[in-house]
N, C-alpha and C positions, 0 to 999 in steps of 0.2 A: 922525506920520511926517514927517520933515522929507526934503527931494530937493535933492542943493546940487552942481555940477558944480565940480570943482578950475580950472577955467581954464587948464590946462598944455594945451601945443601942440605941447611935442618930445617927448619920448619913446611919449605917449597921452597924453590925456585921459582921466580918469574921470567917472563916476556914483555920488555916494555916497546909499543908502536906511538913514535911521537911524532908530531908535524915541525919541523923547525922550528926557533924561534918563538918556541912553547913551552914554559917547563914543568908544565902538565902532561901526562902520556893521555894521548888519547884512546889506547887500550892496554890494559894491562891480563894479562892471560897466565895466571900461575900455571905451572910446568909439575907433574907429580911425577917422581924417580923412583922407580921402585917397587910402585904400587902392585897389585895383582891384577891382572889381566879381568875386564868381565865377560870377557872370551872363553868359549870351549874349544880347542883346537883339536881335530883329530888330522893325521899325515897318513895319506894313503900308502900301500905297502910297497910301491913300485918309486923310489926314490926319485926327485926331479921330475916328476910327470905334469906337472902344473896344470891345476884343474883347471878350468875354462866352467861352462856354463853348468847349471844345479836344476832340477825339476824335481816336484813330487809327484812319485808313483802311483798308478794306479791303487784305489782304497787307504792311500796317504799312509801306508804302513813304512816308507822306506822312501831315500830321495835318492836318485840319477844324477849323477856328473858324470862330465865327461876330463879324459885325460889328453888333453893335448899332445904331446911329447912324447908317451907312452902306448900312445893308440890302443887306448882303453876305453869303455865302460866302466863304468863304476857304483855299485849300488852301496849304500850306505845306510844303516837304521839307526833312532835316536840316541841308539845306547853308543853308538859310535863301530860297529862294527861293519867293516869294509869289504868286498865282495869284488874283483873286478873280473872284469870279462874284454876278449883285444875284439877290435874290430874287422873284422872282413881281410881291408886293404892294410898293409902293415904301412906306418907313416904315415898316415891318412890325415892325421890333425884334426881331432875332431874338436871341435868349439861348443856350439848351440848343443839344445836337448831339449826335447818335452813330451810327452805322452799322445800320438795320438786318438781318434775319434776310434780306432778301431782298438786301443789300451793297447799298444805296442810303444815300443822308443822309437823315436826319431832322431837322429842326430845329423849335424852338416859336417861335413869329411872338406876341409879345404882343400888338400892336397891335391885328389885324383877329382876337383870339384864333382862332388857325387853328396848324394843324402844318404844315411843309411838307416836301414829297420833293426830292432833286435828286439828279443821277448823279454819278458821282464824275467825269463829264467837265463837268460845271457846267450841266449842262439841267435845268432846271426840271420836276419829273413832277409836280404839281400841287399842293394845299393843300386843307386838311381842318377841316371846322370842330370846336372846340372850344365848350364851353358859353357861350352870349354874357357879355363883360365877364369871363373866366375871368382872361386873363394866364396863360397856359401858360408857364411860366418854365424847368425843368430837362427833360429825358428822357435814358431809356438803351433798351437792349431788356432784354427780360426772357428769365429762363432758358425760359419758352411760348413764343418767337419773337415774342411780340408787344411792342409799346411802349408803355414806361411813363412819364408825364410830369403833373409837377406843376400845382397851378390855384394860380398865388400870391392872386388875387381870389379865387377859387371856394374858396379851403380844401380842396380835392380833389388828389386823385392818381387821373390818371385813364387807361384801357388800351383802345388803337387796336390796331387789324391791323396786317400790315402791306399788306394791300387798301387803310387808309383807312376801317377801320371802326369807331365809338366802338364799343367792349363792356363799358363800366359806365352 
């Protein structure tokens, strides 16, 4: 398979994928330079913080991210306007997020593997330990009201209250 780019710059550029010995491409893929984004981008106000995981908030007025890097919360509404709140434990890494069965946040704290709570007004309701060196990575809630979330160390999937109780 040979990949060879035409070098044109007005009309488009393409992409040709050919099988040897063929002097037909078997795909051709124009390349648009230029063009405008059909993206909305907004950059949270904490530089570098690399969001990680997105949930919509309770009454779907505002969506949840979290800040990796930053050890944030982050709330965010359609119009783009950005809210963050730190987490608990500072460096905490938090990844996952999702709302649960009691409308609070949930999020996974890799670092100190722990879960944490937080209101949707940005208070902190405490953190929950996770199996040591787990790395609690994804969660959601589950159809039992309780929360389900990944051990990317641990190799587990594992299910809390929403009290803050491991139940595996």
């Amino acid at each position: 398979i040979t990949l060879t780019y035409d070098g044109s710059m007005a009309v488009g550029p393409t992409v040709q994928i050919t099988v040897s010995n063929s002097p037909t491409p078997l795909i051709q893929i124009p390349i648009v330079i230029g063009a405008a984004s059909p993206f909305t981008e907004f950059s949270p106000p904490t530089a570098g913080s690399q969001p990680q995981g997105i949930t919509p908030g309770p009454g779907n007025v505002a969506l949840w991210f979290t800040e990796f890097h930053s050890s944030n919360i982050a709330r965010i509404t359609t119009a783009g306007v950005i809210s963050e709140f730190p987490t608990t434990t500072a460096n905490a890494a938090p990844a996952g997020i999702t709302v649960g069965s009691d409308n609070n946040l949930w999020f996974t704290e890799e670092n100190p593997s722990k879960i944490g709570k937080m209101s949707t007004t940005g208070v902190p309701l405490g953190e929950f330990a996770a199996a040591a060196f787990s790395l609690p990575y994804q969660i959601t809630a589950g159809p039992d009201s309780n929360l389900w979330f990944t051990e990317f160390s641990g190799n587990n999937i594992g299910k809390m209250s929403t009290a803050g109780s491991l139940l595996n």
